[in-house]
C-alpha beads as a LAMMPS data file, in Angstrom:
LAMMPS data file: protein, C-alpha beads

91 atoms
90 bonds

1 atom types
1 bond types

-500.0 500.0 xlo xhi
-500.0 500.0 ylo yhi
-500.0 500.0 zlo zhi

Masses

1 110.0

Atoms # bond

1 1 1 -45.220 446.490 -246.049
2 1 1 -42.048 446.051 -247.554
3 1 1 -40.490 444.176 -250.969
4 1 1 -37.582 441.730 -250.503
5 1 1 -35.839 443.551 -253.006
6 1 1 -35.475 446.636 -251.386
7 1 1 -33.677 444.734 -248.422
8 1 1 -30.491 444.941 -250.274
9 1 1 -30.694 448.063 -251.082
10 1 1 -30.789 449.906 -247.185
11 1 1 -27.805 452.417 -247.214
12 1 1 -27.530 452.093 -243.588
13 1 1 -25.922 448.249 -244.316
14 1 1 -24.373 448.723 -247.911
15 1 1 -22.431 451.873 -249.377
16 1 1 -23.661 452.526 -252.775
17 1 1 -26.639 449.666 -252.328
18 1 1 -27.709 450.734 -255.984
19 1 1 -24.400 450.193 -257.435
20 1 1 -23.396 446.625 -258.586
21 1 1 -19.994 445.876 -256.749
22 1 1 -18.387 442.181 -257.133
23 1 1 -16.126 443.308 -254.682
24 1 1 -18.529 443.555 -252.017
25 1 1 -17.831 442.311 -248.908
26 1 1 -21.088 439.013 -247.646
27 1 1 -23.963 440.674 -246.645
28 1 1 -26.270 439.901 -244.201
29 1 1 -28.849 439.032 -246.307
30 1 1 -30.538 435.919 -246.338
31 1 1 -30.369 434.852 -250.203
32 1 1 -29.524 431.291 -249.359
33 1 1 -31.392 431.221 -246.364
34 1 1 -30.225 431.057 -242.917
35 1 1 -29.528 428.347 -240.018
36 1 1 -31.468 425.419 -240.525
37 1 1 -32.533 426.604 -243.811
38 1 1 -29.418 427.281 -245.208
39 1 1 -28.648 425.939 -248.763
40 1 1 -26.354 423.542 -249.219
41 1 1 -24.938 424.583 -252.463
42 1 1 -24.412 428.014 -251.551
43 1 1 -20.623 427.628 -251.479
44 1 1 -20.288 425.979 -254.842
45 1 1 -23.321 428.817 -256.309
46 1 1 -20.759 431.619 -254.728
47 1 1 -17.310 429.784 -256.022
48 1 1 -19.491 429.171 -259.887
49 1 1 -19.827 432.720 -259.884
50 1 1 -16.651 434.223 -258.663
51 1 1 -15.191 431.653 -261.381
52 1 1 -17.501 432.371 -264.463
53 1 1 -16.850 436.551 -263.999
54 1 1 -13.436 435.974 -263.520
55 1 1 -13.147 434.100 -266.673
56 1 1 -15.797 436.402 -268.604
57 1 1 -13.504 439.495 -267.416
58 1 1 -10.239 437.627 -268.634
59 1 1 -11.550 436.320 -271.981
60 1 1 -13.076 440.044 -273.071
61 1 1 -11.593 443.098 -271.129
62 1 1 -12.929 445.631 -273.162
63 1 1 -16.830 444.214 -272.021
64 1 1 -19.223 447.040 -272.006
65 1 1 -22.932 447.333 -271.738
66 1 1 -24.666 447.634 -274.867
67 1 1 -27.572 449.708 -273.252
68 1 1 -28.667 453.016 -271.767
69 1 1 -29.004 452.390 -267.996
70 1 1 -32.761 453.764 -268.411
71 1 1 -33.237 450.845 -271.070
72 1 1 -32.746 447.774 -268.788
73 1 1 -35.438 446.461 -267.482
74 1 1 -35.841 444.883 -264.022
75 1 1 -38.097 441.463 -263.216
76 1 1 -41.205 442.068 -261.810
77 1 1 -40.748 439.680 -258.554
78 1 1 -41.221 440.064 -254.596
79 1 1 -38.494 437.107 -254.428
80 1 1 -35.875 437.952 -256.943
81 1 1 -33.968 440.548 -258.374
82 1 1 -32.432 440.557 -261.807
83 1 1 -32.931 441.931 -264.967
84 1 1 -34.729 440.598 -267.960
85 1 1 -31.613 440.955 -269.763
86 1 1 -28.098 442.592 -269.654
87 1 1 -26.983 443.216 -273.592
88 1 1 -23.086 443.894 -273.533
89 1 1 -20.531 444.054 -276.056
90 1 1 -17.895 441.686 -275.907
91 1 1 -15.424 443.721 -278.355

Bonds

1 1 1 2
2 1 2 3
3 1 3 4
4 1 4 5
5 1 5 6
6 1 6 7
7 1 7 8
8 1 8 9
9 1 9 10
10 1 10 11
11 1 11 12
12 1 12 13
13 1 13 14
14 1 14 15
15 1 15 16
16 1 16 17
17 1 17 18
18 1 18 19
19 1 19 20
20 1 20 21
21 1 21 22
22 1 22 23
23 1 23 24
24 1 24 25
25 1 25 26
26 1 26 27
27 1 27 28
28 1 28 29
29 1 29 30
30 1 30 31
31 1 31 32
32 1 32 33
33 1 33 34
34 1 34 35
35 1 35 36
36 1 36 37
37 1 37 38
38 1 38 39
39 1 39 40
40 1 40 41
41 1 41 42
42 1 42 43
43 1 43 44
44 1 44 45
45 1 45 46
46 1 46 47
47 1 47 48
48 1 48 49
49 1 49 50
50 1 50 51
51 1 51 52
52 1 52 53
53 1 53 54
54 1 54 55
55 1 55 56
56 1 56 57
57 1 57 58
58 1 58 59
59 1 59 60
60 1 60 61
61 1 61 62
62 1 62 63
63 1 63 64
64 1 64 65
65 1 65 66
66 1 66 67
67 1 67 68
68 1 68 69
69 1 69 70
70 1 70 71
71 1 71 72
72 1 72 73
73 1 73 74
74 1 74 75
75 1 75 76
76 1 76 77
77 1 77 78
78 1 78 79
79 1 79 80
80 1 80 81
81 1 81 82
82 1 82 83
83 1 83 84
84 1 84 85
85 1 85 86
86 1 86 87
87 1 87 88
88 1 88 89
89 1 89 90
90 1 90 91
């Protein structure tokens, strides 16, 4: 048995798979499905958010999270995974 989640996390397809990296390089995974199945809106999901943390790192620079890492606390999902929240400061 396996959870979706940990499929994004194998280190034998992403260096530092537990480290959040906008960076990144696509993956292989299959997050808007695949062939057939493949969303439509996937390029205009990936181009909102390239746009909205580009503009979130412009407008506040000094961002920092406003939480232990042990404090955040992860959805409890087999489909998707996120936190529950992500408290930063914005100055």
């Amino acid at each position: 048995m396996f959870h979706l989640h940990q499929l994004i996390h194998d280190p034998a397809v992403f260096a530092k798979p537990g480290t959040l990296d906008i960076t990144r390089e696509k993956s292989p995974h299959l997050a808007f499905g695949k062939g057939l199945h493949y969303c439509l809106g996937a390029p205009l999901a990936r181009i909102e958010g390239e746009i909205a943390i580009r503009v979130l790192l412009e407008e506040y620079p000094d961002i920092t999270l406003a939480a232990e890492l042990s404090e955040l606390e992860w959805r409890q999902s087999l489909i998707i995974r996120g936190l529950k929240q992500l408290p930063v400061k914005l100055f």
